[in-house]
N, CA, C and O atoms as a Tripos MOL2 file, in Angstrom:
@<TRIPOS>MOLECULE
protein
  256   255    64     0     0
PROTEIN
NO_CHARGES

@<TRIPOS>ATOM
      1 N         258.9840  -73.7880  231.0230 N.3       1 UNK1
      2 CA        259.2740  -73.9920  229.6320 C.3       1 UNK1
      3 C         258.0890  -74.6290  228.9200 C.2       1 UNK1
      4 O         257.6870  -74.1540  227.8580 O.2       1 UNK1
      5 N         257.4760  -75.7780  229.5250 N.am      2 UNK2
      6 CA        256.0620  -76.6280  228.9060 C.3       2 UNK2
      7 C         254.8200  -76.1890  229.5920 C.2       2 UNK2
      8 O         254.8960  -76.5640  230.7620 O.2       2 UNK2
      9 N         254.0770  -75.7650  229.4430 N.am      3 UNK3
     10 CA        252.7340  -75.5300  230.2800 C.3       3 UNK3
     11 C         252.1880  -76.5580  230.1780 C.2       3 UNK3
     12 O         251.5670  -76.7950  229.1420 O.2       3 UNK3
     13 N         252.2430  -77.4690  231.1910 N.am      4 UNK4
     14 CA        251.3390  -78.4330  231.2060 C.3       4 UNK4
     15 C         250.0990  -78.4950  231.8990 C.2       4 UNK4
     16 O         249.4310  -79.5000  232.1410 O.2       4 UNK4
     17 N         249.8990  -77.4780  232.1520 N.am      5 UNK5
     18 CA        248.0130  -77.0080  232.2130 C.3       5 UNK5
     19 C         247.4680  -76.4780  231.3060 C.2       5 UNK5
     20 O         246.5530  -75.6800  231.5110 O.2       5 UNK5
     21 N         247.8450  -76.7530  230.2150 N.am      6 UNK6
     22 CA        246.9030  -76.5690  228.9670 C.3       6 UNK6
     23 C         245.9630  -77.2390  229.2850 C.2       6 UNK6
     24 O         245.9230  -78.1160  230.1480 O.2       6 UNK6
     25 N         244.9790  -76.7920  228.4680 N.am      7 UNK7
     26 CA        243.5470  -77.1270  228.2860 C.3       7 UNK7
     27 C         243.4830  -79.0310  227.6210 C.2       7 UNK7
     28 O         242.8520  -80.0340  227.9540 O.2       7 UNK7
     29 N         244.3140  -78.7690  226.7740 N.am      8 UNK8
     30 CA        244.4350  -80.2000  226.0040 C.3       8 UNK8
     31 C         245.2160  -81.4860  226.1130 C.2       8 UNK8
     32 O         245.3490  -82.4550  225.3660 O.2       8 UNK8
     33 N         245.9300  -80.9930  227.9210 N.am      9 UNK9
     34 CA        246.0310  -82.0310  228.4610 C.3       9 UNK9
     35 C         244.9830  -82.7580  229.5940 C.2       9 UNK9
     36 O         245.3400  -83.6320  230.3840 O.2       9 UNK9
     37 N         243.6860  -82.2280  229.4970 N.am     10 UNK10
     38 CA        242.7980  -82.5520  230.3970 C.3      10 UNK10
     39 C         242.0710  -84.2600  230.0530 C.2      10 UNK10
     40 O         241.0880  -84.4600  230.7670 O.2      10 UNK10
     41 N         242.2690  -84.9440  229.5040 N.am     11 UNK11
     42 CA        241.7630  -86.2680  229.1940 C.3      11 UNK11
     43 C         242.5680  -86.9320  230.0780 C.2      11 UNK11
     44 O         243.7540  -86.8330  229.7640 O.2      11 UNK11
     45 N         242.3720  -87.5450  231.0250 N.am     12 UNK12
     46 CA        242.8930  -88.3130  231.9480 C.3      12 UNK12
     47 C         243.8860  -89.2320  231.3420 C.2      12 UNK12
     48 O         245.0780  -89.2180  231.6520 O.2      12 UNK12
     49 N         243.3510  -90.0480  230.4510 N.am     13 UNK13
     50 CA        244.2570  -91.2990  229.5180 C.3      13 UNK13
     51 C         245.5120  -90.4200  228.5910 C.2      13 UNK13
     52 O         246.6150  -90.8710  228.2800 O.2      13 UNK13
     53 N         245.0360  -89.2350  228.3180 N.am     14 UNK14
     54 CA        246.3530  -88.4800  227.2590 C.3      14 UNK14
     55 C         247.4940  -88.1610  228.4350 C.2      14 UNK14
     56 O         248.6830  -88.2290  228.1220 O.2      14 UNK14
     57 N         247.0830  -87.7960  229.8560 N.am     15 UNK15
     58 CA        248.0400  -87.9500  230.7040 C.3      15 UNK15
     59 C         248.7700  -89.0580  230.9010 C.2      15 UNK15
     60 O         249.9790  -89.1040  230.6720 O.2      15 UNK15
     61 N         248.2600  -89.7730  231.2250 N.am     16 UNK16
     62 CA        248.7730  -91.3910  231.4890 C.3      16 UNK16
     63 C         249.5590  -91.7360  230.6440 C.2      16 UNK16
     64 O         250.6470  -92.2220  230.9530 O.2      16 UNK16
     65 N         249.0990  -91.5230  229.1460 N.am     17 UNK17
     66 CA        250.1360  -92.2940  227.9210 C.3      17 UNK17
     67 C         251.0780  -91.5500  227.9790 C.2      17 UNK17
     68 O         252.1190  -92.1590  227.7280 O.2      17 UNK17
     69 N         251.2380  -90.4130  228.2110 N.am     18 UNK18
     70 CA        252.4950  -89.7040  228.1050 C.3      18 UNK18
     71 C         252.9240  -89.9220  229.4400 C.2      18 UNK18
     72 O         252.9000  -91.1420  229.2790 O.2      18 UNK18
     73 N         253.1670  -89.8460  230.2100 N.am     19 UNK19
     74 CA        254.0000  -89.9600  231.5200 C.3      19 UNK19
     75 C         254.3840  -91.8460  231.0270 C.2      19 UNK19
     76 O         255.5710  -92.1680  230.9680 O.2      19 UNK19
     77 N         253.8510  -92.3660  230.8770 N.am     20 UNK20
     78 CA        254.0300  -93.7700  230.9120 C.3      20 UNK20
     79 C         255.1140  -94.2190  229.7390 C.2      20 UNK20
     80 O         256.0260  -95.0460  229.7430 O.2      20 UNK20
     81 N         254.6040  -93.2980  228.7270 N.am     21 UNK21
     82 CA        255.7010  -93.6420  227.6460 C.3      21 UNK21
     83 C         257.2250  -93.1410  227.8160 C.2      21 UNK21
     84 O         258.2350  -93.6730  227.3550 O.2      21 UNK21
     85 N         257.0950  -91.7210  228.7720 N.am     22 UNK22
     86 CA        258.3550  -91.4010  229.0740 C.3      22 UNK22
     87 C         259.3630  -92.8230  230.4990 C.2      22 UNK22
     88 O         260.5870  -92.8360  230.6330 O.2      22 UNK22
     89 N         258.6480  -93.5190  231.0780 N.am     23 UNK23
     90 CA        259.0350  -94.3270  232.0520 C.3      23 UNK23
     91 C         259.5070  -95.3180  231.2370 C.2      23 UNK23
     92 O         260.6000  -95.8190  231.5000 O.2      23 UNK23
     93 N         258.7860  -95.7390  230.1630 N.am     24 UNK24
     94 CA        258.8920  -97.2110  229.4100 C.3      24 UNK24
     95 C         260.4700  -97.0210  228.9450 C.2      24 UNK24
     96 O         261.4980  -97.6920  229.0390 O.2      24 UNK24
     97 N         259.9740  -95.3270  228.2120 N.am     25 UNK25
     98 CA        262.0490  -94.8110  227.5980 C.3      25 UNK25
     99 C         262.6100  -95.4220  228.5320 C.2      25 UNK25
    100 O         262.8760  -96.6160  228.3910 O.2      25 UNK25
    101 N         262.8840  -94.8170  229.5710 N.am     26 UNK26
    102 CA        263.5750  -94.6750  230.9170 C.3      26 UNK26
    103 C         263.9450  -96.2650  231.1060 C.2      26 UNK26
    104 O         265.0430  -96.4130  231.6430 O.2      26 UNK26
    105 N         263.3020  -97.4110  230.7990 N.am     27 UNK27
    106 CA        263.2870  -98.5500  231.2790 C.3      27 UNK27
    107 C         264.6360  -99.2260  229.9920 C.2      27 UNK27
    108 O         265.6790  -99.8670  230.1190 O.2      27 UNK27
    109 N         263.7530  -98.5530  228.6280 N.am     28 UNK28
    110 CA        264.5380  -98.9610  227.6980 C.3      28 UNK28
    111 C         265.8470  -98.9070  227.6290 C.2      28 UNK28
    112 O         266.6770  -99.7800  227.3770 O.2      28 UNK28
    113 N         265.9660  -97.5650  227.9290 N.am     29 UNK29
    114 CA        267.4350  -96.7570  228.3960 C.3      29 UNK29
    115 C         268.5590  -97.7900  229.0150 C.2      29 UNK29
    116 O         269.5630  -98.3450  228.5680 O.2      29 UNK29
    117 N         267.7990  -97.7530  230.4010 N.am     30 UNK30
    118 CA        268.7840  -98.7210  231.4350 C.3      30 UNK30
    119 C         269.0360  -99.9310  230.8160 C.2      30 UNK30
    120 O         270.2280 -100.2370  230.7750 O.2      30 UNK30
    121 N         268.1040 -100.8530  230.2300 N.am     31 UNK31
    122 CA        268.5550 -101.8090  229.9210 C.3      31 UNK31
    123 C         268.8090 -102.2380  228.5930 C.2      31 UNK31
    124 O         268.4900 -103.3470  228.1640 O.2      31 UNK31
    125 N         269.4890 -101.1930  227.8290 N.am     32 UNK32
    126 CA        270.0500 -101.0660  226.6180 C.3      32 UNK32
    127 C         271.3490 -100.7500  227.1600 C.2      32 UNK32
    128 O         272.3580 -101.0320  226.5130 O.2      32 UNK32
    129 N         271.4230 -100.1470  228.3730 N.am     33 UNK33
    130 CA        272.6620  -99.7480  228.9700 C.3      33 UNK33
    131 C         273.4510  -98.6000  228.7820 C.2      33 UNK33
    132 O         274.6400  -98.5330  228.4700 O.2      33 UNK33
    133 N         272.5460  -97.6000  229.0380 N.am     34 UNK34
    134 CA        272.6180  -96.4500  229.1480 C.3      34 UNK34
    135 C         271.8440  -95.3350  230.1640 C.2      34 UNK34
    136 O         270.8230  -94.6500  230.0930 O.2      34 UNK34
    137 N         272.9420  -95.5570  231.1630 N.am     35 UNK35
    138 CA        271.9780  -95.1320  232.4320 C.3      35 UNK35
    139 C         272.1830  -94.2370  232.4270 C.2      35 UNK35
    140 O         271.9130  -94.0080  233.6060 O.2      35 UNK35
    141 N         272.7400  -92.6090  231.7480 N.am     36 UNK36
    142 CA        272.4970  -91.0110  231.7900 C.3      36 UNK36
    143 C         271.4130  -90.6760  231.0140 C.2      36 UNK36
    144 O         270.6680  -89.7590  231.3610 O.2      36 UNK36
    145 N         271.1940  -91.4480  229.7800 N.am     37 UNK37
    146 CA        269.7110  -91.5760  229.0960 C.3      37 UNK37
    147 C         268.6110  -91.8800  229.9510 C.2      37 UNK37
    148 O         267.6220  -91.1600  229.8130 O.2      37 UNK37
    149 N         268.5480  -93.0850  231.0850 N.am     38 UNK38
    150 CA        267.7740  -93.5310  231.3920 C.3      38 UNK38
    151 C         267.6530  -92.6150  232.3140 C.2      38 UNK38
    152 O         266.4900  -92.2120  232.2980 O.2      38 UNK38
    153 N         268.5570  -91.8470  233.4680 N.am     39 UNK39
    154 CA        268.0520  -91.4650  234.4190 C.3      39 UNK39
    155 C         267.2960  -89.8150  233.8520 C.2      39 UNK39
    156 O         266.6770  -89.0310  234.5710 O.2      39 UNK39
    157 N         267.5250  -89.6990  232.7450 N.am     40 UNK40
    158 CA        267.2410  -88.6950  232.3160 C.3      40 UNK40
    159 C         265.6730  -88.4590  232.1170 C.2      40 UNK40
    160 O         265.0610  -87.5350  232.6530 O.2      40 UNK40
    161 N         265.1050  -89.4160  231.2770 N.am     41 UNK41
    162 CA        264.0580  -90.0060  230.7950 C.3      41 UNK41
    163 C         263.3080  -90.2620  232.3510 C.2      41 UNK41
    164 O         262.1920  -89.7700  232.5190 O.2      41 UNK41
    165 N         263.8660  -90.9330  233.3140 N.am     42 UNK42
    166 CA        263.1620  -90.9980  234.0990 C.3      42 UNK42
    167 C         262.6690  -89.7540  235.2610 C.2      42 UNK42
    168 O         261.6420  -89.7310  235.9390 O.2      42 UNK42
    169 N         263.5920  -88.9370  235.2180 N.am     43 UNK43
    170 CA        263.3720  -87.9220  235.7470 C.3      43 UNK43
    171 C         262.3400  -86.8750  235.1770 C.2      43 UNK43
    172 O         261.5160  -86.2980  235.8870 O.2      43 UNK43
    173 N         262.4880  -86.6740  233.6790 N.am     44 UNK44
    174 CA        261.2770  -86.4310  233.0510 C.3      44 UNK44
    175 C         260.1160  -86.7420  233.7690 C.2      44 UNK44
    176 O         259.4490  -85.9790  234.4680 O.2      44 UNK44
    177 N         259.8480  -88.4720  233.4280 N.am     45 UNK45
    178 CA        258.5440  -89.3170  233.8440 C.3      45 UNK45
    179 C         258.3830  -88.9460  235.1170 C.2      45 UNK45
    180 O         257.2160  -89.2470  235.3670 O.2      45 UNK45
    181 N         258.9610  -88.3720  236.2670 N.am     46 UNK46
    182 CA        258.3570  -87.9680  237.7220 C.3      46 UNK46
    183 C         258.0770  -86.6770  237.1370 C.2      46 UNK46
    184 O         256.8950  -86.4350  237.3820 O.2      46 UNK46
    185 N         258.5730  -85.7780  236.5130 N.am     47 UNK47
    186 CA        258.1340  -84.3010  236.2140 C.3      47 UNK47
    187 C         257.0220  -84.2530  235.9360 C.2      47 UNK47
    188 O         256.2860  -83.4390  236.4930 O.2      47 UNK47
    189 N         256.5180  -85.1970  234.8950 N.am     48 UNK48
    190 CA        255.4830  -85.1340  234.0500 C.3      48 UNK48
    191 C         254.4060  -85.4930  235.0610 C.2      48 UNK48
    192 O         253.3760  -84.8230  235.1330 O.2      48 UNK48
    193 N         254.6840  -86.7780  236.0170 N.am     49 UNK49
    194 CA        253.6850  -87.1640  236.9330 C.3      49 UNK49
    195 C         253.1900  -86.7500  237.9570 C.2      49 UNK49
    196 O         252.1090  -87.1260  238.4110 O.2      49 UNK49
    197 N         254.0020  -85.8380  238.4950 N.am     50 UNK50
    198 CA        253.8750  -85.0350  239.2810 C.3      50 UNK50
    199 C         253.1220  -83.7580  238.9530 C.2      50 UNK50
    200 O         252.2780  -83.3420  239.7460 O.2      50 UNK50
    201 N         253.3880  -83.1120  237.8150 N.am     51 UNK51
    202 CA        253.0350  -81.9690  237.0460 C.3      51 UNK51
    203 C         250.9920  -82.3590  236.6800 C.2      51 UNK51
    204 O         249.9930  -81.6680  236.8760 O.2      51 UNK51
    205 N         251.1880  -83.8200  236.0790 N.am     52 UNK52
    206 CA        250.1290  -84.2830  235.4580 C.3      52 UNK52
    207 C         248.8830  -84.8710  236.9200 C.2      52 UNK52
    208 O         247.6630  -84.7550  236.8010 O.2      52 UNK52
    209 N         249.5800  -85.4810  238.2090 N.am     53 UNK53
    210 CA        248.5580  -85.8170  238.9750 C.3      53 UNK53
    211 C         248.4480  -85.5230  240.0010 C.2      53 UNK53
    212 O         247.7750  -86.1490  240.8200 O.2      53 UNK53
    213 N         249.3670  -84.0170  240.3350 N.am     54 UNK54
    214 CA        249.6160  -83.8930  241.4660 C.3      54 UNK54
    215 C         249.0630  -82.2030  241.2750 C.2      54 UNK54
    216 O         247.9100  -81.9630  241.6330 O.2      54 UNK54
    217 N         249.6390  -81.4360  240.8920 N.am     55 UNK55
    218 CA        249.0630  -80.3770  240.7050 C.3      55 UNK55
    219 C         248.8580  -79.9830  239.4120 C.2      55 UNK55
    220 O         249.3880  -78.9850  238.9230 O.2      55 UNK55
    221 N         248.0410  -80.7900  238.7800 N.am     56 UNK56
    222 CA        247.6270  -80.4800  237.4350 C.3      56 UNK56
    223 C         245.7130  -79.1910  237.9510 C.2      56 UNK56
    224 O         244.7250  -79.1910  238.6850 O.2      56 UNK56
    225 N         246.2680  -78.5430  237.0850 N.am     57 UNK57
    226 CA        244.7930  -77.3370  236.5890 C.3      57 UNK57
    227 C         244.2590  -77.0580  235.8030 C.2      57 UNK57
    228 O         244.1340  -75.8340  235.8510 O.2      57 UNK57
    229 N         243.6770  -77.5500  234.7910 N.am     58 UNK58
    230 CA        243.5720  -76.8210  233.4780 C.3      58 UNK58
    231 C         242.7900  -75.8380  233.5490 C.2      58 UNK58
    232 O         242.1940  -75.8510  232.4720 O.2      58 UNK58
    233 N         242.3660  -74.8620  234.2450 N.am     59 UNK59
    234 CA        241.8400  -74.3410  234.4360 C.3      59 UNK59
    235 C         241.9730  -72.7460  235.0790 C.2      59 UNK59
    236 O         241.1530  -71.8650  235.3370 O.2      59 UNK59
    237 N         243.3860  -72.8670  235.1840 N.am     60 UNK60
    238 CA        244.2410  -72.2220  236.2020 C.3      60 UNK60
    239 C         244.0440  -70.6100  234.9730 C.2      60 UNK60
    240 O         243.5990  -70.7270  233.8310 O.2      60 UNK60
    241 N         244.3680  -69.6300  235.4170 N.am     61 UNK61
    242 CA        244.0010  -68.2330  234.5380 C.3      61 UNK61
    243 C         245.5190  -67.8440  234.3900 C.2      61 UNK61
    244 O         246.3920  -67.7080  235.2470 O.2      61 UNK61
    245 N         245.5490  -67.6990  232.9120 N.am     62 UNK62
    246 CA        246.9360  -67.3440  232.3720 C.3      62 UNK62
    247 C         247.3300  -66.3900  232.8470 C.2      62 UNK62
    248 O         246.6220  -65.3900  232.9690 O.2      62 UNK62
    249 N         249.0570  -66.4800  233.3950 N.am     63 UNK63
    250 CA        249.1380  -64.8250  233.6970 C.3      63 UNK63
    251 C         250.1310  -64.1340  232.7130 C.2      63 UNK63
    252 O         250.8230  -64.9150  232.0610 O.2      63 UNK63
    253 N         250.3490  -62.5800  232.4600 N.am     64 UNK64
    254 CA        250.3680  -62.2820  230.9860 C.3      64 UNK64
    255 C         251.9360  -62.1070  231.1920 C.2      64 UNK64
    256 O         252.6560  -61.8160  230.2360 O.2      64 UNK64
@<TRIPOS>BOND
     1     1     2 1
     2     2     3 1
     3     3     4 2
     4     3     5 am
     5     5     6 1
     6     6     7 1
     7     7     8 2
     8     7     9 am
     9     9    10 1
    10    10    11 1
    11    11    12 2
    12    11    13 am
    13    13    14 1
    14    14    15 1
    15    15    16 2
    16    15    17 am
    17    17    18 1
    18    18    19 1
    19    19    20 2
    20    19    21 am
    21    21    22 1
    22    22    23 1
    23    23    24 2
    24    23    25 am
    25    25    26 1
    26    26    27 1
    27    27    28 2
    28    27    29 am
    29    29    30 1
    30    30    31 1
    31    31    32 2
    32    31    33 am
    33    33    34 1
    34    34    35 1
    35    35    36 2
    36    35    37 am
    37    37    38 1
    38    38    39 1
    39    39    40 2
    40    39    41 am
    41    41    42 1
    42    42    43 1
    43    43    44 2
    44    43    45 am
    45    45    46 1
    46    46    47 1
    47    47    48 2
    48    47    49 am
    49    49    50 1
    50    50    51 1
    51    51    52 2
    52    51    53 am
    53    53    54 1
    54    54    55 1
    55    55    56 2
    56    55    57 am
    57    57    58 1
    58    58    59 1
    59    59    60 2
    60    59    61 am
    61    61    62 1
    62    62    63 1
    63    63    64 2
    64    63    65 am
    65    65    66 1
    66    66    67 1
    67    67    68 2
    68    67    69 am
    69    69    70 1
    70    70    71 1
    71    71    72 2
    72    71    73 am
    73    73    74 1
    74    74    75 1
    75    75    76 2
    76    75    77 am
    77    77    78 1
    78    78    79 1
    79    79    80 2
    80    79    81 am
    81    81    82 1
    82    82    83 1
    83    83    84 2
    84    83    85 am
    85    85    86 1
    86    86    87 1
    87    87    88 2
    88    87    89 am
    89    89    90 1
    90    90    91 1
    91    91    92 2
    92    91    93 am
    93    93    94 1
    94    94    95 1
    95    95    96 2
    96    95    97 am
    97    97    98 1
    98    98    99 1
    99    99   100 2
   100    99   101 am
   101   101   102 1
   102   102   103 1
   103   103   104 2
   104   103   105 am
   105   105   106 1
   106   106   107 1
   107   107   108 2
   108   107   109 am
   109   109   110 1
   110   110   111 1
   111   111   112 2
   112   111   113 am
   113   113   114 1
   114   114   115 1
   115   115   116 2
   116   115   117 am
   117   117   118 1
   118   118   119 1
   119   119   120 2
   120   119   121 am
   121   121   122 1
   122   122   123 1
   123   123   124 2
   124   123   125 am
   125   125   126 1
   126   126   127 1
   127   127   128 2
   128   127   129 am
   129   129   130 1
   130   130   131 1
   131   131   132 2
   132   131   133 am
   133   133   134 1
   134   134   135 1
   135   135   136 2
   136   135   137 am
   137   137   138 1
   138   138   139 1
   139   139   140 2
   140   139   141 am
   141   141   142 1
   142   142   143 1
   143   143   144 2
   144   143   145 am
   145   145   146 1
   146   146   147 1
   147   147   148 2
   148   147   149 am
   149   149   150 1
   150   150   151 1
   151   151   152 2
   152   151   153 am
   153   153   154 1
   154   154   155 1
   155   155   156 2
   156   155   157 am
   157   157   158 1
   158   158   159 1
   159   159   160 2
   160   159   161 am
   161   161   162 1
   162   162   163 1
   163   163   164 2
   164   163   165 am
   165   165   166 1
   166   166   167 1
   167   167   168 2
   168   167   169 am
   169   169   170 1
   170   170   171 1
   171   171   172 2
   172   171   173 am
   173   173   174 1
   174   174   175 1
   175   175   176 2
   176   175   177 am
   177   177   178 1
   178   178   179 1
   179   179   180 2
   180   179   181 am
   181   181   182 1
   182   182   183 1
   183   183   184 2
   184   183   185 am
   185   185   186 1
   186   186   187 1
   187   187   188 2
   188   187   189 am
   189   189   190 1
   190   190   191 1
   191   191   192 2
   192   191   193 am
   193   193   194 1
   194   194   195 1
   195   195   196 2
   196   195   197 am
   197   197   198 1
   198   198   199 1
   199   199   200 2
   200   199   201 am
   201   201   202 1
   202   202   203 1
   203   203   204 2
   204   203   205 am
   205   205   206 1
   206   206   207 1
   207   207   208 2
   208   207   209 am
   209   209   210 1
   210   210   211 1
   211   211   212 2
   212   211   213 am
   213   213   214 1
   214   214   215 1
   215   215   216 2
   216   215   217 am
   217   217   218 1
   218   218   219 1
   219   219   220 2
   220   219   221 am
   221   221   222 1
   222   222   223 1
   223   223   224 2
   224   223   225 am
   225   225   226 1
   226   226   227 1
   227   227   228 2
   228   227   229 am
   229   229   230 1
   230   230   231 1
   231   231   232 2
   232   231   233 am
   233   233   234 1
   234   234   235 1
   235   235   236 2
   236   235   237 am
   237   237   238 1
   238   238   239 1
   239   239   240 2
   240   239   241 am
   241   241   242 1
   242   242   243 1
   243   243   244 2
   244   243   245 am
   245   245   246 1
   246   246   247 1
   247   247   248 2
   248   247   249 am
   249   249   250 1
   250   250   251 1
   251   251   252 2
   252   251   253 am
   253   253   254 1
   254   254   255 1
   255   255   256 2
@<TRIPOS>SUBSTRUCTURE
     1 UNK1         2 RESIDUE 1 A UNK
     2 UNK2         6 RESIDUE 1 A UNK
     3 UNK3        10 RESIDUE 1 A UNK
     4 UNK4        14 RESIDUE 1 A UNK
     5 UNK5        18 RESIDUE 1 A UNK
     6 UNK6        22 RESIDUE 1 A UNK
     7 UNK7        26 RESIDUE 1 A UNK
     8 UNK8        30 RESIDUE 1 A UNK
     9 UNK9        34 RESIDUE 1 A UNK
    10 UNK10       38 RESIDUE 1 A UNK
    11 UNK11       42 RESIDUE 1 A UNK
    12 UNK12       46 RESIDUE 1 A UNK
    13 UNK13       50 RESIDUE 1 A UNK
    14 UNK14       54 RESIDUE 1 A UNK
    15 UNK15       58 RESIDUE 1 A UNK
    16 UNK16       62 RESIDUE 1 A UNK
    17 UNK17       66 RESIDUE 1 A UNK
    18 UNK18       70 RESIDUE 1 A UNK
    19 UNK19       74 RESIDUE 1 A UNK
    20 UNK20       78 RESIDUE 1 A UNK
    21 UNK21       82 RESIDUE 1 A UNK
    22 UNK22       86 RESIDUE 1 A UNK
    23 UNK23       90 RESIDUE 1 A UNK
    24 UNK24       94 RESIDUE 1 A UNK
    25 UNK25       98 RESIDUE 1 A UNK
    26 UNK26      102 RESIDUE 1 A UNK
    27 UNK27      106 RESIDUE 1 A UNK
    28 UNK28      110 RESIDUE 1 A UNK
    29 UNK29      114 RESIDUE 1 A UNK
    30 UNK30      118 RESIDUE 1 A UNK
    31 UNK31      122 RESIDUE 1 A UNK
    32 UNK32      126 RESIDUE 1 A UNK
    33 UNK33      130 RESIDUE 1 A UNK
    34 UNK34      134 RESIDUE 1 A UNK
    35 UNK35      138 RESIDUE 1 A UNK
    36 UNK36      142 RESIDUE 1 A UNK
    37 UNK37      146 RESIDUE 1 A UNK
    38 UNK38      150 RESIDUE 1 A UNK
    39 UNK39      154 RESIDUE 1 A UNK
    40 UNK40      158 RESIDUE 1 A UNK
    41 UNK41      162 RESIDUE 1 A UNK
    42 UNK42      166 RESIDUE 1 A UNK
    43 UNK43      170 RESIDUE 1 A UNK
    44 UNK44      174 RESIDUE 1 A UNK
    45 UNK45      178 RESIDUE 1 A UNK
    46 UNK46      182 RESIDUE 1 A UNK
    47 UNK47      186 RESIDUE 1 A UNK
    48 UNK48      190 RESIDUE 1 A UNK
    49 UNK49      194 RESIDUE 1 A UNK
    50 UNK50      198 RESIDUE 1 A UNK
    51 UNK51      202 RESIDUE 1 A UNK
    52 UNK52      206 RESIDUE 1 A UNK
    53 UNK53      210 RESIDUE 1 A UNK
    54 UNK54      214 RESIDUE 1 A UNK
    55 UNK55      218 RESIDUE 1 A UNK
    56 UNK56      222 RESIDUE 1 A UNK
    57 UNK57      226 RESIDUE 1 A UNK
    58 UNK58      230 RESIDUE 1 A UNK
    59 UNK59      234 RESIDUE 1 A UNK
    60 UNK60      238 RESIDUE 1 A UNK
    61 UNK61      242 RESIDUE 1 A UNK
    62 UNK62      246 RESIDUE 1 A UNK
    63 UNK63      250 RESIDUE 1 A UNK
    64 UNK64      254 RESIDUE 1 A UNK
């Protein structure tokens, strides 16, 4: 659904702020007290981190 091997996620720090801001939700969530929000949000934040430092490519050749 998101290609997150775009080209314009290649700045190391634009990764970071976004995975990080989705965890912070996630934190907010729970302790606002709402843990289907939070686990939600947090599950995101492993998608993203995983996506972002684990097999991130930007480089990878579109397929059509």
């Amino acid at each position: 659904m998101f290609d997150l091997d775009d080209p314009r996620f290649r700045p190391l720090w634009l990764r970071v702020v976004l995975t990080g801001i989705c965890l912070v939700w996630a934190v907010f969530e729970f302790v606002t007290g709402s843990p289907g929000w939070g686990l939600a949000f947090a599950a995101v934040s492993a998608w993203a981190g995983y996506r972002f430092f684990v097999t991130f490519n930007p480089d990878k050749e579109k397929q059509p």
